[in-house]
ZATORLO-695688 format. One record per residue (C-alpha): residue in one letter; y, z, x. Coordinates in Angstrom, 1 decimal. Example, Ala and Ser with C-alpha at 12.3 -4.5 7.8 and 13.67 -1.06 7.14 Angstrom:
{atom "A",{-4.5,7.8,12.3}},
{atom "S",{-1.1,7.1,13.7}},
END
This chain:
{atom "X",{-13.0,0.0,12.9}},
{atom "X",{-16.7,-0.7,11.8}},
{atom "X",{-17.4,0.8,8.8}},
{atom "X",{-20.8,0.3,7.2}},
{atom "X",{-20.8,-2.8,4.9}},
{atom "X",{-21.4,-1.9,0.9}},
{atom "X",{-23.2,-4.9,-0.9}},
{atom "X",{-20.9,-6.5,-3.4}},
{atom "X",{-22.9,-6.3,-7.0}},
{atom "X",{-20.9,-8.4,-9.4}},
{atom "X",{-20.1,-6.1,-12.3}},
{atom "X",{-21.7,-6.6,-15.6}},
{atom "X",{-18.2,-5.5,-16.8}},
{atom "X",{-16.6,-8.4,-16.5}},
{atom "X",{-16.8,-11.7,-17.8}},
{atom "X",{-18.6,-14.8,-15.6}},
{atom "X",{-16.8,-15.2,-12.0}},
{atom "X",{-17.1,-18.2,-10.3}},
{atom "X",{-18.1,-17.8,-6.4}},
{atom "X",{-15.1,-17.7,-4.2}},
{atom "X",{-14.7,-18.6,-0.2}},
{atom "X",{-11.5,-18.1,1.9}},
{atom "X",{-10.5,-19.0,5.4}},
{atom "X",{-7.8,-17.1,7.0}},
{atom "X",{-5.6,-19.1,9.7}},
{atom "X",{-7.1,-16.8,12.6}},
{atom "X",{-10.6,-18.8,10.9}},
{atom "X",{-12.2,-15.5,9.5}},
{atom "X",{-14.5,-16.4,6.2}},
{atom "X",{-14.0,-14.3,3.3}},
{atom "X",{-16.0,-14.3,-0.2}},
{atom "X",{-14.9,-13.2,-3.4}},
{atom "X",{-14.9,-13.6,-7.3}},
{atom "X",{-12.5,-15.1,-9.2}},
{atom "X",{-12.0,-15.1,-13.2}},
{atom "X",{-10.5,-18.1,-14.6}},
{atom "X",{-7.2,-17.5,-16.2}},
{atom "X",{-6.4,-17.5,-19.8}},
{atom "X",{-3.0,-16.8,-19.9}},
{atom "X",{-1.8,-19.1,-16.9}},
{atom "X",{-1.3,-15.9,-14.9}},
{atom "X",{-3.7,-14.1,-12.2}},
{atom "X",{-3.7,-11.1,-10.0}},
{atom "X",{-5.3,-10.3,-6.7}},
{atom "X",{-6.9,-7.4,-6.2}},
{atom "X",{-7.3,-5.9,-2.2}},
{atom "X",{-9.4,-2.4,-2.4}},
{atom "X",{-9.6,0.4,0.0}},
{atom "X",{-11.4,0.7,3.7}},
{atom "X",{-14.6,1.1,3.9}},
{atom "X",{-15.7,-0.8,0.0}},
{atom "X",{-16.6,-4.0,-1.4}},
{atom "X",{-15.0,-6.0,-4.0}},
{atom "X",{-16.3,-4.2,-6.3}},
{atom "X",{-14.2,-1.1,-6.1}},
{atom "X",{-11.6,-2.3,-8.7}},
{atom "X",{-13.7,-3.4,-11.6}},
{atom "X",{-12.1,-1.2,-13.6}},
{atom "X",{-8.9,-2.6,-12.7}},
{atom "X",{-10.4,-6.3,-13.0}},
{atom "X",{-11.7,-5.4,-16.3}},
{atom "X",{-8.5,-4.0,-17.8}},
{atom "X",{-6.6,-7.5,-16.7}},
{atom "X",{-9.1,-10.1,-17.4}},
{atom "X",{-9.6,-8.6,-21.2}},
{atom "X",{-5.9,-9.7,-21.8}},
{atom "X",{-6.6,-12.9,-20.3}},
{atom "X",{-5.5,-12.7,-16.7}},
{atom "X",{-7.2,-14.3,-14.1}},
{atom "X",{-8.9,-12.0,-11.3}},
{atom "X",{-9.4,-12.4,-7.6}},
{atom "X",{-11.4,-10.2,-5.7}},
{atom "X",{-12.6,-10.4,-2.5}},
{atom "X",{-13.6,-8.1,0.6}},
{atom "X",{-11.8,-8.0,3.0}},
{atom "X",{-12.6,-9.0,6.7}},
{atom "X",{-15.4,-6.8,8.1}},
{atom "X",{-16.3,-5.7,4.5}},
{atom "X",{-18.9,-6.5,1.9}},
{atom "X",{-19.7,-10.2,2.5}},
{atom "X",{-17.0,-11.5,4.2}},
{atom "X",{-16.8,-12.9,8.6}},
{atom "X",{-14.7,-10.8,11.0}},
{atom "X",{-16.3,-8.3,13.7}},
{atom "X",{-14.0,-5.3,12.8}},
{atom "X",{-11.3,-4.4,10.2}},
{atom "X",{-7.8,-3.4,11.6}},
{atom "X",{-6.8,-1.3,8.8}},
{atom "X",{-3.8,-3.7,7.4}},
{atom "X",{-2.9,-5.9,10.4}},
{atom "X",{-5.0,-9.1,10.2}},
{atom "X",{-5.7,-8.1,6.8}},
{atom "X",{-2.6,-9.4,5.7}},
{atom "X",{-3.9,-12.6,6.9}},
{atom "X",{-6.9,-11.8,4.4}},
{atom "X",{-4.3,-11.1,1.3}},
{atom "X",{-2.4,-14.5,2.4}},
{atom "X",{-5.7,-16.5,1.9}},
{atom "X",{-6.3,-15.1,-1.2}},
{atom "X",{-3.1,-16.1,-2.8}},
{atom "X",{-3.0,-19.4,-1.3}},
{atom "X",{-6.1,-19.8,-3.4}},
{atom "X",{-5.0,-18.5,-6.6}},
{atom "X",{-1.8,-20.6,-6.0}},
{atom "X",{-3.5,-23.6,-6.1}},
{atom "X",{-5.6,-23.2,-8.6}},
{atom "X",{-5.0,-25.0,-11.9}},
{atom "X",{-5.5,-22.5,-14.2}},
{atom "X",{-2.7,-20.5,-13.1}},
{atom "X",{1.3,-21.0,-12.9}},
{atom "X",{2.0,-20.6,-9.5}},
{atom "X",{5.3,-18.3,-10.5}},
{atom "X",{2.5,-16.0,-12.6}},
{atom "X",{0.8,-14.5,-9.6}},
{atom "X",{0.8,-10.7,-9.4}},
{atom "X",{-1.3,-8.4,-6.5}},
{atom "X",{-2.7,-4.7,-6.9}},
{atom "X",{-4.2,-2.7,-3.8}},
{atom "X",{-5.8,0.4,-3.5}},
{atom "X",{-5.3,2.6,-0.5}},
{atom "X",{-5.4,0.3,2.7}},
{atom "X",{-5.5,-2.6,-0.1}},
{atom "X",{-2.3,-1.0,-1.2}},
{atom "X",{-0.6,-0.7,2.2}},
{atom "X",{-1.2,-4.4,3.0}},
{atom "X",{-0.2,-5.6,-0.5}},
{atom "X",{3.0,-4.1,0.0}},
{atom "X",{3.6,-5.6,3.8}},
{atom "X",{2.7,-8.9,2.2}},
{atom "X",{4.6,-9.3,-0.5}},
{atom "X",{7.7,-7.8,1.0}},
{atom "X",{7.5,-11.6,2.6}},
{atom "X",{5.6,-13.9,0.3}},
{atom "X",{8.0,-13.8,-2.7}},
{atom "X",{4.7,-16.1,-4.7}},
{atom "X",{3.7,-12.2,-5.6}},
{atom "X",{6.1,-11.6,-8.5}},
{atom "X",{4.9,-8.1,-9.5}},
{atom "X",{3.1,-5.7,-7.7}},
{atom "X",{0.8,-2.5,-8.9}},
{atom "X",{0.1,-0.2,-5.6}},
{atom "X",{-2.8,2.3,-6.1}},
{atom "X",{-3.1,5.3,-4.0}},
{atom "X",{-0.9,3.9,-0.7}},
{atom "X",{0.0,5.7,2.3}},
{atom "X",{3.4,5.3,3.6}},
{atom "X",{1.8,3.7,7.2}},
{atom "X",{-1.0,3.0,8.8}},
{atom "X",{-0.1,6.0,11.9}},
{atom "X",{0.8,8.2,8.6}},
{atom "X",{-3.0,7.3,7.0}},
{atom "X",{-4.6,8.2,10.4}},
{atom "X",{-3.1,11.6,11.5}},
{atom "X",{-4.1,12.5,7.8}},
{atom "X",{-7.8,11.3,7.6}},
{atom "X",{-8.4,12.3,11.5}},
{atom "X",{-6.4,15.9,11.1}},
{atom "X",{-9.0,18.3,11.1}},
{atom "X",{-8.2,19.9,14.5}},
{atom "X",{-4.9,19.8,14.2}},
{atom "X",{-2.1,17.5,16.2}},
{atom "X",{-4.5,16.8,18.6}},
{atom "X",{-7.3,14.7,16.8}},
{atom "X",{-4.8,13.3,14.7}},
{atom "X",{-3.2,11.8,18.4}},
{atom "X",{-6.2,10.6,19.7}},
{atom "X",{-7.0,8.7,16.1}},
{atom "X",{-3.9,6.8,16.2}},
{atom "X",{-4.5,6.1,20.4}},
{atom "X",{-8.3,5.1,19.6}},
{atom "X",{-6.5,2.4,17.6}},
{atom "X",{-4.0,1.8,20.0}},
{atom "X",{-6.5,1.5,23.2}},
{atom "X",{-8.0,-1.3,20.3}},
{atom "X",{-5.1,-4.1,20.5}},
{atom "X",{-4.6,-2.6,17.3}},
{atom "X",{-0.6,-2.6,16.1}},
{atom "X",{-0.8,0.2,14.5}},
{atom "X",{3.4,-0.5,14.2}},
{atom "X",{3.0,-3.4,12.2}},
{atom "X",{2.1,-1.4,8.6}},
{atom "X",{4.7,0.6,7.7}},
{atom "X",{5.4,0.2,3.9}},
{atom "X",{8.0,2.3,3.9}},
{atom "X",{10.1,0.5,5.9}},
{atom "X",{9.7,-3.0,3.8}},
{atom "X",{9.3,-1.9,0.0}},
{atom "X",{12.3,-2.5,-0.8}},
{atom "X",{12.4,-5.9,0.3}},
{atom "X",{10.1,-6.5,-2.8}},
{atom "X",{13.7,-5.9,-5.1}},
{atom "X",{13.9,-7.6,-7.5}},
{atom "X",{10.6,-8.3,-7.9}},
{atom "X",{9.0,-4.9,-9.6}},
{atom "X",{6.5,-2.0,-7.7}},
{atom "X",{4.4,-0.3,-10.0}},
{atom "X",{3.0,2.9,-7.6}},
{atom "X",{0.0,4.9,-9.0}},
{atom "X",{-1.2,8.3,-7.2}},
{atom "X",{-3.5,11.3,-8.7}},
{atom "X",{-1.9,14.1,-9.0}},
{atom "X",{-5.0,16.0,-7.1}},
{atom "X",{-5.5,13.3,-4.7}},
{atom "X",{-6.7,14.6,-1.2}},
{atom "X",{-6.6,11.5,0.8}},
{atom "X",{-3.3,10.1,0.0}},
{atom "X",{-1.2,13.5,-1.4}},
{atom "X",{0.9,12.5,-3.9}},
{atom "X",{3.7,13.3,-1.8}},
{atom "X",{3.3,9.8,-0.4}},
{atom "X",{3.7,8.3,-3.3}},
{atom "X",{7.5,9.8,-4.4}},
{atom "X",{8.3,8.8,-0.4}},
{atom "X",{7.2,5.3,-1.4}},
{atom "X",{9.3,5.5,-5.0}},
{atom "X",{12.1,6.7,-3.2}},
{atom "X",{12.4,4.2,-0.6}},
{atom "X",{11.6,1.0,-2.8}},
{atom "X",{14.1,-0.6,-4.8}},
{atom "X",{14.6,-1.5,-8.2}},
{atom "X",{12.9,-2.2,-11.0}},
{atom "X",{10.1,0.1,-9.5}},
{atom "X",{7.7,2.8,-11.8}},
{atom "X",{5.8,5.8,-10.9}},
{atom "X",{3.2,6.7,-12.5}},
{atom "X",{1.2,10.2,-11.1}},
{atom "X",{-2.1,11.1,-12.9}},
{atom "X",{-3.3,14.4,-14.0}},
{atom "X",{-6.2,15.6,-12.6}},
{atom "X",{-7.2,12.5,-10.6}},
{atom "X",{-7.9,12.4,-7.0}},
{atom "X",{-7.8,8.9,-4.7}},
{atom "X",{-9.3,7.0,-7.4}},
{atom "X",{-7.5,7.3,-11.0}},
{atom "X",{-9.1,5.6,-13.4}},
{atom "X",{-11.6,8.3,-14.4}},
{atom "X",{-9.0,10.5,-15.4}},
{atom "X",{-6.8,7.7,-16.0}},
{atom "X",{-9.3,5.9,-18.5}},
{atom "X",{-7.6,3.4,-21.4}},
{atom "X",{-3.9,5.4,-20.9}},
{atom "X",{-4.4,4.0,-17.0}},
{atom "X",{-5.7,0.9,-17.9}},
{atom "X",{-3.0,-0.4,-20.7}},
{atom "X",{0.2,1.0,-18.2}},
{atom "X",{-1.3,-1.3,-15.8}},
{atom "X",{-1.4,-4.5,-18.0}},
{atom "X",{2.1,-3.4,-19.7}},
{atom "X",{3.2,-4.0,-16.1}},
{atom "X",{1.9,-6.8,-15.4}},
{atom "X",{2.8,-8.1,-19.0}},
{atom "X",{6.3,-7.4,-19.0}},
{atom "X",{6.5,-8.6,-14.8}},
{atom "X",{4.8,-12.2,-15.3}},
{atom "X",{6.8,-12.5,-18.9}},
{atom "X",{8.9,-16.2,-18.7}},
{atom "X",{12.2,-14.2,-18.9}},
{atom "X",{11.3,-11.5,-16.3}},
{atom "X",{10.5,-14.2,-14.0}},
{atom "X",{13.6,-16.1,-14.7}},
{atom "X",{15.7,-13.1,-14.2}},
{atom "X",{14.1,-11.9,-11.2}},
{atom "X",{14.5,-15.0,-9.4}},
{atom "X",{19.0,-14.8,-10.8}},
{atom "X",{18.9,-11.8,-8.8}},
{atom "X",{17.2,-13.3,-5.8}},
{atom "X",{19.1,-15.8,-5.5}},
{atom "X",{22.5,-13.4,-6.1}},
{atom "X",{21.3,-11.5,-3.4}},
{atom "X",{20.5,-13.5,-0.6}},
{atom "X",{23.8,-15.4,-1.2}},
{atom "X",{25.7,-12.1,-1.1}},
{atom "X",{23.7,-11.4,2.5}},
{atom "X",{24.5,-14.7,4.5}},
{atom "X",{28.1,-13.7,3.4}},
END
Protein backbone atom coordinates (compact mmCIF):
# COMPACT_ATOMS: atom_id res chain seq x y z
CA UNK A 1 0.00 0.00 0.00
CA UNK A 2 3.17 2.22 0.05
CA UNK A 3 5.16 1.58 -2.60
CA UNK A 4 8.38 3.56 -3.07
CA UNK A 5 7.68 6.82 -5.18
CA UNK A 6 9.65 6.80 -8.81
CA UNK A 7 10.46 10.46 -9.91
CA UNK A 8 8.49 11.43 -12.99
CA UNK A 9 11.19 12.54 -15.76
CA UNK A 10 9.24 14.03 -18.67
CA UNK A 11 10.29 12.09 -21.74
CA UNK A 12 12.31 13.66 -24.38
CA UNK A 13 10.06 11.55 -26.57
CA UNK A 14 7.38 13.44 -26.65
CA UNK A 15 6.51 16.72 -27.73
CA UNK A 16 6.15 19.87 -25.01
CA UNK A 17 3.55 19.09 -22.17
CA UNK A 18 2.06 21.64 -20.31
CA UNK A 19 2.08 21.02 -16.31
CA UNK A 20 -1.10 19.49 -15.15
CA UNK A 21 -2.80 19.57 -11.43
CA UNK A 22 -5.94 17.54 -10.40
CA UNK A 23 -8.19 17.44 -7.33
CA UNK A 24 -10.13 14.37 -6.73
CA UNK A 25 -13.62 14.96 -4.76
CA UNK A 26 -12.10 13.06 -1.61
CA UNK A 27 -9.43 16.41 -2.14
CA UNK A 28 -6.25 14.35 -3.05
CA UNK A 29 -3.75 16.46 -5.47
CA UNK A 30 -2.60 14.88 -8.41
CA UNK A 31 0.10 16.15 -11.16
CA UNK A 32 0.42 15.17 -14.54
CA UNK A 33 1.29 16.16 -18.24
CA UNK A 34 -0.96 16.85 -20.78
CA UNK A 35 -0.35 17.28 -24.76
CA UNK A 36 -2.53 19.66 -26.47
CA UNK A 37 -4.70 18.03 -28.94
CA UNK A 38 -4.42 18.28 -32.59
CA UNK A 39 -7.12 16.28 -33.78
CA UNK A 40 -9.89 17.46 -31.27
CA UNK A 41 -9.47 14.10 -29.54
CA UNK A 42 -7.39 12.94 -26.34
CA UNK A 43 -6.73 9.88 -24.36
CA UNK A 44 -5.90 9.33 -20.70
CA UNK A 45 -3.39 7.26 -19.79
CA UNK A 46 -3.43 5.47 -15.97
CA UNK A 47 -0.09 3.09 -15.60
CA UNK A 48 0.54 0.23 -13.35
CA UNK A 49 1.32 0.16 -9.28
CA UNK A 50 4.18 0.97 -8.14
CA UNK A 51 5.41 3.73 -11.47
CA UNK A 52 5.19 7.14 -12.40
CA UNK A 53 3.69 8.79 -15.29
CA UNK A 54 6.13 7.95 -17.17
CA UNK A 55 5.53 4.34 -17.71
CA UNK A 56 3.48 4.75 -20.92
CA UNK A 57 5.65 7.09 -23.04
CA UNK A 58 5.67 4.72 -25.52
CA UNK A 59 2.02 4.66 -25.62
CA UNK A 60 1.95 8.62 -25.33
CA UNK A 61 4.30 8.79 -28.04
CA UNK A 62 2.44 6.50 -30.53
CA UNK A 63 -0.92 8.85 -29.87
CA UNK A 64 0.33 12.25 -29.77
CA UNK A 65 2.43 11.66 -33.27
CA UNK A 66 -1.10 11.29 -34.96
CA UNK A 67 -2.23 14.27 -33.17
CA UNK A 68 -4.00 13.07 -30.05
CA UNK A 69 -3.98 14.83 -27.05
CA UNK A 70 -2.18 13.03 -23.99
CA UNK A 71 -2.98 12.99 -20.29
CA UNK A 72 -0.78 11.47 -17.94
CA UNK A 73 -0.67 11.64 -14.54
CA UNK A 74 0.37 9.40 -11.32
CA UNK A 75 -1.79 8.30 -9.53
CA UNK A 76 -2.50 9.00 -5.74
CA UNK A 77 0.52 7.82 -3.62
CA UNK A 78 2.63 7.73 -6.82
CA UNK A 79 5.29 9.87 -8.51
CA UNK A 80 4.28 13.47 -7.64
CA UNK A 81 0.95 13.30 -6.74
CA UNK A 82 -0.92 13.89 -2.62
CA UNK A 83 -2.50 10.75 -1.01
CA UNK A 84 -0.85 8.74 1.94
CA UNK A 85 -1.35 5.19 0.31
CA UNK A 86 -2.64 3.75 -2.96
CA UNK A 87 -5.67 1.26 -2.73
CA UNK A 88 -4.89 -0.59 -5.74
CA UNK A 89 -8.12 0.65 -7.92
CA UNK A 90 -10.61 1.81 -5.28
CA UNK A 91 -10.07 5.52 -4.75
CA UNK A 92 -8.11 5.46 -7.81
CA UNK A 93 -11.12 5.57 -9.80
CA UNK A 94 -11.58 8.84 -8.12
CA UNK A 95 -8.07 9.66 -9.63
CA UNK A 96 -9.24 8.47 -13.34
CA UNK A 97 -12.51 10.68 -12.80
CA UNK A 98 -10.35 13.78 -12.17
CA UNK A 99 -8.40 13.22 -15.05
CA UNK A 100 -11.17 13.15 -17.46
CA UNK A 101 -13.07 15.85 -16.01
CA UNK A 102 -9.98 17.82 -17.06
CA UNK A 103 -9.57 16.60 -20.51
CA UNK A 104 -13.42 17.19 -20.77
CA UNK A 105 -13.16 20.64 -20.31
CA UNK A 106 -10.49 21.47 -22.10
CA UNK A 107 -10.85 23.37 -25.30
CA UNK A 108 -8.80 21.59 -27.42
CA UNK A 109 -10.72 18.53 -27.29
CA UNK A 110 -14.42 17.44 -28.30
CA UNK A 111 -15.78 16.23 -25.26
CA UNK A 112 -17.42 13.06 -27.34
CA UNK A 113 -13.45 12.37 -28.50
CA UNK A 114 -12.19 11.22 -25.21
CA UNK A 115 -10.62 7.72 -25.11
CA UNK A 116 -8.60 6.02 -21.79
CA UNK A 117 -5.72 3.27 -21.81
CA UNK A 118 -4.45 1.56 -18.55
CA UNK A 119 -1.83 -0.72 -17.86
CA UNK A 120 -2.15 -3.36 -15.18
CA UNK A 121 -3.85 -1.70 -12.05
CA UNK A 122 -4.21 1.38 -14.56
CA UNK A 123 -6.08 -1.16 -16.68
CA UNK A 124 -8.26 -2.54 -13.93
CA UNK A 125 -9.51 0.86 -12.93
CA UNK A 126 -9.97 2.18 -16.50
CA UNK A 127 -12.28 -0.60 -16.98
CA UNK A 128 -14.37 0.03 -13.51
CA UNK A 129 -14.62 3.56 -14.66
CA UNK A 130 -15.67 3.66 -17.80
CA UNK A 131 -18.16 0.86 -17.42
CA UNK A 132 -19.99 4.13 -15.72
CA UNK A 133 -18.71 7.27 -17.22
CA UNK A 134 -19.99 6.77 -20.78
CA UNK A 135 -17.56 10.42 -21.66
CA UNK A 136 -14.80 7.35 -22.34
CA UNK A 137 -15.86 6.32 -25.85
CA UNK A 138 -13.10 3.81 -26.48
CA UNK A 139 -11.02 1.98 -24.33
CA UNK A 140 -7.38 0.15 -24.87
CA UNK A 141 -6.63 -2.06 -21.62
CA UNK A 142 -2.96 -3.23 -21.23
CA UNK A 143 -1.96 -6.12 -19.27
CA UNK A 144 -5.37 -6.22 -16.75
CA UNK A 145 -6.25 -8.62 -14.20
CA UNK A 146 -9.70 -9.83 -13.96
CA UNK A 147 -9.89 -8.27 -10.06
CA UNK A 148 -8.16 -6.77 -7.63
CA UNK A 149 -8.51 -10.32 -5.02
CA UNK A 150 -7.49 -12.13 -8.54
CA UNK A 151 -4.16 -9.66 -8.89
CA UNK A 152 -3.31 -10.34 -5.20
CA UNK A 153 -3.42 -14.18 -4.70
CA UNK A 154 -1.22 -14.09 -7.96
CA UNK A 155 1.54 -11.47 -7.00
CA UNK A 156 1.48 -12.78 -3.08
CA UNK A 157 1.29 -16.77 -4.15
CA UNK A 158 4.57 -17.91 -3.44
CA UNK A 159 3.62 -20.18 -0.55
CA UNK A 160 0.81 -21.32 -1.83
CA UNK A 161 -3.06 -20.67 -0.63
CA UNK A 162 -1.94 -19.42 2.37
CA UNK A 163 0.07 -16.21 1.58
CA UNK A 164 -2.12 -15.56 -1.14
CA UNK A 165 -5.11 -15.41 1.93
CA UNK A 166 -3.35 -13.32 4.09
CA UNK A 167 -2.49 -10.73 0.97
CA UNK A 168 -5.98 -10.21 0.22
CA UNK A 169 -6.82 -10.01 4.42
CA UNK A 170 -3.77 -7.44 4.77
CA UNK A 171 -5.90 -5.44 2.41
CA UNK A 172 -8.93 -6.21 3.98
CA UNK A 173 -7.73 -5.46 7.77
CA UNK A 174 -6.81 -1.91 5.59
CA UNK A 175 -10.60 -0.48 4.96
CA UNK A 176 -9.55 -1.57 1.70
CA UNK A 177 -12.69 -2.96 -0.62
CA UNK A 178 -11.02 -5.17 -2.17
CA UNK A 179 -14.83 -6.12 -3.69
CA UNK A 180 -15.12 -3.05 -5.44
CA UNK A 181 -12.63 -3.93 -8.63
CA UNK A 182 -13.85 -6.62 -10.34
CA UNK A 183 -13.63 -5.99 -14.14
CA UNK A 184 -15.00 -8.93 -15.03
CA UNK A 185 -18.05 -8.39 -13.71
CA UNK A 186 -18.63 -4.76 -15.45
CA UNK A 187 -16.82 -4.93 -19.00
CA UNK A 188 -19.51 -5.55 -20.63
CA UNK A 189 -21.28 -2.57 -19.54
CA UNK A 190 -18.73 -0.71 -21.75
CA UNK A 191 -20.96 -2.32 -25.02
CA UNK A 192 -21.23 -0.48 -27.31
CA UNK A 193 -18.49 1.50 -26.73
CA UNK A 194 -15.31 -0.66 -27.93
CA UNK A 195 -12.47 -2.64 -25.43
CA UNK A 196 -9.24 -3.02 -27.07
CA UNK A 197 -7.37 -5.76 -24.49
CA UNK A 198 -3.52 -6.22 -24.97
CA UNK A 199 -1.59 -9.13 -22.96
CA UNK A 200 2.04 -10.70 -23.78
CA UNK A 201 1.96 -13.84 -24.60
CA UNK A 202 4.94 -14.61 -21.93
CA UNK A 203 3.61 -12.30 -19.48
CA UNK A 204 4.25 -13.59 -15.76
CA UNK A 205 2.36 -11.13 -13.84
CA UNK A 206 -0.86 -11.02 -15.56
CA UNK A 207 -0.89 -14.66 -17.62
CA UNK A 208 -2.53 -14.29 -20.60
CA UNK A 209 -5.20 -16.33 -19.41
CA UNK A 210 -6.65 -13.25 -17.88
CA UNK A 211 -6.89 -11.59 -20.72
CA UNK A 212 -9.23 -14.22 -22.95
CA UNK A 213 -11.39 -14.25 -19.32
CA UNK A 214 -11.64 -10.52 -19.85
CA UNK A 215 -12.48 -10.94 -23.95
CA UNK A 216 -14.87 -13.47 -23.16
CA UNK A 217 -16.84 -11.68 -20.62
CA UNK A 218 -16.87 -8.04 -22.46
CA UNK A 219 -19.22 -7.28 -25.05
CA UNK A 220 -19.16 -6.14 -28.37
CA UNK A 221 -17.22 -4.44 -30.50
CA UNK A 222 -14.17 -5.71 -28.31
CA UNK A 223 -10.43 -6.89 -29.85
CA UNK A 224 -7.71 -8.95 -28.49
CA UNK A 225 -4.65 -8.59 -29.29
CA UNK A 226 -1.84 -11.15 -27.42
CA UNK A 227 1.90 -10.43 -28.24
CA UNK A 228 4.56 -12.80 -28.96
CA UNK A 229 7.30 -13.00 -26.84
CA UNK A 230 6.32 -10.04 -24.54
CA UNK A 231 5.92 -10.20 -20.84
CA UNK A 232 3.76 -7.48 -18.65
CA UNK A 233 4.97 -4.72 -20.73
CA UNK A 234 4.47 -5.16 -24.66
CA UNK A 235 5.83 -2.58 -26.38
CA UNK A 236 9.36 -3.99 -26.72
CA UNK A 237 8.34 -6.83 -28.48
CA UNK A 238 5.38 -5.08 -29.61
CA UNK A 239 7.44 -2.04 -31.27
CA UNK A 240 5.77 -0.03 -34.47
CA UNK A 241 3.16 -3.31 -35.13
CA UNK A 242 2.00 -2.41 -31.18
CA UNK A 243 2.10 1.01 -31.62
CA UNK A 244 -0.09 1.50 -35.01
CA UNK A 245 -2.90 -1.31 -33.66
CA UNK A 246 -3.19 0.96 -30.87
CA UNK A 247 -3.86 4.25 -32.87
CA UNK A 248 -6.06 2.14 -35.54
CA UNK A 249 -8.20 1.76 -32.38
CA UNK A 250 -8.42 4.68 -31.27
CA UNK A 251 -8.77 6.05 -34.95
CA UNK A 252 -11.52 4.10 -36.03
CA UNK A 253 -13.31 4.40 -32.10
CA UNK A 254 -13.15 8.44 -31.88
CA UNK A 255 -14.07 8.51 -35.90
CA UNK A 256 -17.53 10.97 -36.26
CA UNK A 257 -19.52 7.95 -37.56
CA UNK A 258 -18.34 5.44 -34.84
CA UNK A 259 -19.32 7.81 -32.34
CA UNK A 260 -22.63 8.46 -33.86
CA UNK A 261 -23.31 4.84 -34.11
CA UNK A 262 -22.22 3.98 -30.79
CA UNK A 263 -24.33 6.32 -29.17
CA UNK A 264 -27.78 4.60 -31.77
CA UNK A 265 -27.05 1.63 -29.98
CA UNK A 266 -26.94 3.14 -26.56
CA UNK A 267 -29.72 4.62 -26.81
CA UNK A 268 -31.48 1.28 -28.41
CA UNK A 269 -30.38 -0.42 -25.61
CA UNK A 270 -31.24 1.28 -22.62
CA UNK A 271 -34.73 1.86 -24.15
CA UNK A 272 -35.06 -1.90 -24.68
CA UNK A 273 -33.95 -2.29 -20.66
CA UNK A 274 -36.62 0.07 -18.91
CA UNK A 275 -39.02 -2.14 -21.07
Amino acid sequence: MHPPRERAEYPDSLPPALPVTLLTTDDVTLRGWYVPSGNRAAVVLGNGHGAARGQLAFEARALTQHGYGVLLFDWRAHGESGGSRTTWGVEEQRDLKAAVDYVARRPDVDPQKIGALGFSMGAMTVTMVAARDVRLRAVALEGGFTSLEAMIRHDESHFGWLSERAAVATLRDADIDVDAVRPIDVICRISPRPVLIINGADDRDTPVAAARELFAAACRPKSLVIIAGANHQSYAAGGAALAARIVAFFDQALDEGAIASSARVATATLARRKK
